[in-house]
C-alpha positions as CSV (number, residue, x, y, z in Angstrom):
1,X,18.4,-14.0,24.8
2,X,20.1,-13.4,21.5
3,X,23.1,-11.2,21.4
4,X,22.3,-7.4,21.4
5,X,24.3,-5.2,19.2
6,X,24.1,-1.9,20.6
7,X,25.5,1.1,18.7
8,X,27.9,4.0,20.6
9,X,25.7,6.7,22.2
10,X,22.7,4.3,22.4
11,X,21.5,2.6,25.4
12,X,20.1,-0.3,26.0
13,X,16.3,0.4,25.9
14,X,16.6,1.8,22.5
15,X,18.7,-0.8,20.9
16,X,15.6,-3.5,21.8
17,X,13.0,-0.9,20.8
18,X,15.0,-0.9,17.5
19,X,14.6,-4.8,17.3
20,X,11.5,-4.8,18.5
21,X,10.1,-2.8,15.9
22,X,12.1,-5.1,13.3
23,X,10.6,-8.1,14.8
24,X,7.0,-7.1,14.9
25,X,6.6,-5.8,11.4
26,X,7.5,-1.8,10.9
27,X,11.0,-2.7,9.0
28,X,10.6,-1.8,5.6
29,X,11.0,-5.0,3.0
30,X,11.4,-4.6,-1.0
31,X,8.3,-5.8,-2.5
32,X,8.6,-8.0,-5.9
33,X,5.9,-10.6,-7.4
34,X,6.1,-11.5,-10.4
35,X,3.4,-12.3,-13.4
36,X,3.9,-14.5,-16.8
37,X,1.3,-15.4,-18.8
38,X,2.0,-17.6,-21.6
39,X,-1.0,-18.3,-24.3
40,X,-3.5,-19.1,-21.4
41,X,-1.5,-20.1,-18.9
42,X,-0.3,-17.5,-16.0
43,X,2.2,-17.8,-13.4
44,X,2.6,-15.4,-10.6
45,X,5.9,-15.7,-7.9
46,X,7.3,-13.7,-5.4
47,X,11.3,-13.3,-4.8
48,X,12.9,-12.9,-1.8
49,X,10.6,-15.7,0.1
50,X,11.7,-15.1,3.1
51,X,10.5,-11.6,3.7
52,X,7.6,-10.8,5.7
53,X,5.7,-8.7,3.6
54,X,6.7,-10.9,0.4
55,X,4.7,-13.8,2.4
56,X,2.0,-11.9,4.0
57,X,0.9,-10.1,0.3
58,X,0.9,-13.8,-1.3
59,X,-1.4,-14.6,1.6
60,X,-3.9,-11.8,0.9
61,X,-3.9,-12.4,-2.5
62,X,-5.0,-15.9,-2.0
63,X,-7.6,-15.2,0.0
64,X,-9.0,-12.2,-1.7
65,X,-8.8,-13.8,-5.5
66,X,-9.7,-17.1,-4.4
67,X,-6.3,-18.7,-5.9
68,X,-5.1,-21.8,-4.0
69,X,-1.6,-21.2,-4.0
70,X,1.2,-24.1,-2.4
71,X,3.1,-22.5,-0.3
72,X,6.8,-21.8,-1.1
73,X,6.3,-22.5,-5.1
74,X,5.7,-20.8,-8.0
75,X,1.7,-20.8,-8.4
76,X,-0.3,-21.1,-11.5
77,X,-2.8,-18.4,-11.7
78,X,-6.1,-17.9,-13.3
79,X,-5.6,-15.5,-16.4
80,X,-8.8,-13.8,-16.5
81,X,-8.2,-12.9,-12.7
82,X,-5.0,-10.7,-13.9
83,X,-6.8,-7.7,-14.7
84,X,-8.5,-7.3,-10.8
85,X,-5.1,-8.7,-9.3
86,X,-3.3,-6.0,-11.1
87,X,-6.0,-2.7,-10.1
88,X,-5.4,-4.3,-6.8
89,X,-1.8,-4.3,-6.4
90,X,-1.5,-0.6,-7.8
91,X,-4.3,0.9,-6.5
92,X,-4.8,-0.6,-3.3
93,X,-1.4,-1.6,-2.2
94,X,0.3,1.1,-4.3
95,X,3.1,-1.1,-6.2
96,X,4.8,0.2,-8.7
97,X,4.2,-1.7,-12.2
98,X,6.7,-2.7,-15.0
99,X,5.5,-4.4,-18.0
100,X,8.8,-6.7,-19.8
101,X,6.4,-8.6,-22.1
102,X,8.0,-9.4,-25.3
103,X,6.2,-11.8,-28.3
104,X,6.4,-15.3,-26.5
105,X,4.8,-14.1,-23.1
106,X,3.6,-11.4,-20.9
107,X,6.0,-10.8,-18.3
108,X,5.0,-8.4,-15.6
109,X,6.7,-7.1,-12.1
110,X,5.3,-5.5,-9.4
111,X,7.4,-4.1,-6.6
112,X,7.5,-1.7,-3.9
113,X,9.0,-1.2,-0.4
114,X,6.8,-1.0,2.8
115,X,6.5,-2.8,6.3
116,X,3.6,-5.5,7.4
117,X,2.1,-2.8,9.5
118,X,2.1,-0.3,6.6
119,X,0.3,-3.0,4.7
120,X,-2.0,-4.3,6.7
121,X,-2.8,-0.5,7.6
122,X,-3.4,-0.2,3.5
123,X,-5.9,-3.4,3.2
């Protein structure tokens, strides 16, 4: 069993409700994925790979928009799918968009902060 860091005043039930929760998904991440789009060429990444909800929004996204990511790599995206990955990501999800395009390329961010369960509650 791994080593339980309890806090003063809390017992022992609560400090492996509080991992418990952690573990199965209502601990709130930072959300960030990433869009460039060069002439007609698009690239869409995640950061922070090894978040939950990072991994499981990459997954959706795959399977909704059809996009045949690899796993663990920077992904080459269709352009003309940018427009519905975009209403989905604000609408549905609720992400916050930033647009740091300049003449070269279109650079885009979206990012957020919400659990798996929150998510999944959302889709």
């Amino acid at each position: 069993m791994k080593y339980l860091k309890t806090y003063e005043g809390e017992s022992i039930f609560t400090t492996m409700k509080r991992m418990y929760k952690k573990e199965v998904g209502t601990y709130e991440e930072p959300i960030y994925i990433y869009i460039t789009i060069f002439d007609k060429t698009g690239f869409i990444k995640n950061e922070w790979m090894d978040t939950k909800v990072n991994k499981y929004l990459m997954e959706v996204l795959d399977d909704k928009f059809n996009l045949n990511f690899i796993k663990g790599s920077v992904n080459q995206l269709d352009v003309n799918k940018f427009d519905e990955i975009k209403d989905f990501l604000t609408n549905e999800v609720g992400l916050q968009f930033m647009d740091f395009s300049n003449k070269k390329r279109k650079e885009y961010c979206f990012k957020g902060k919400m659990s798996v369960n929150d998510l999944k509650n959302k889709i």
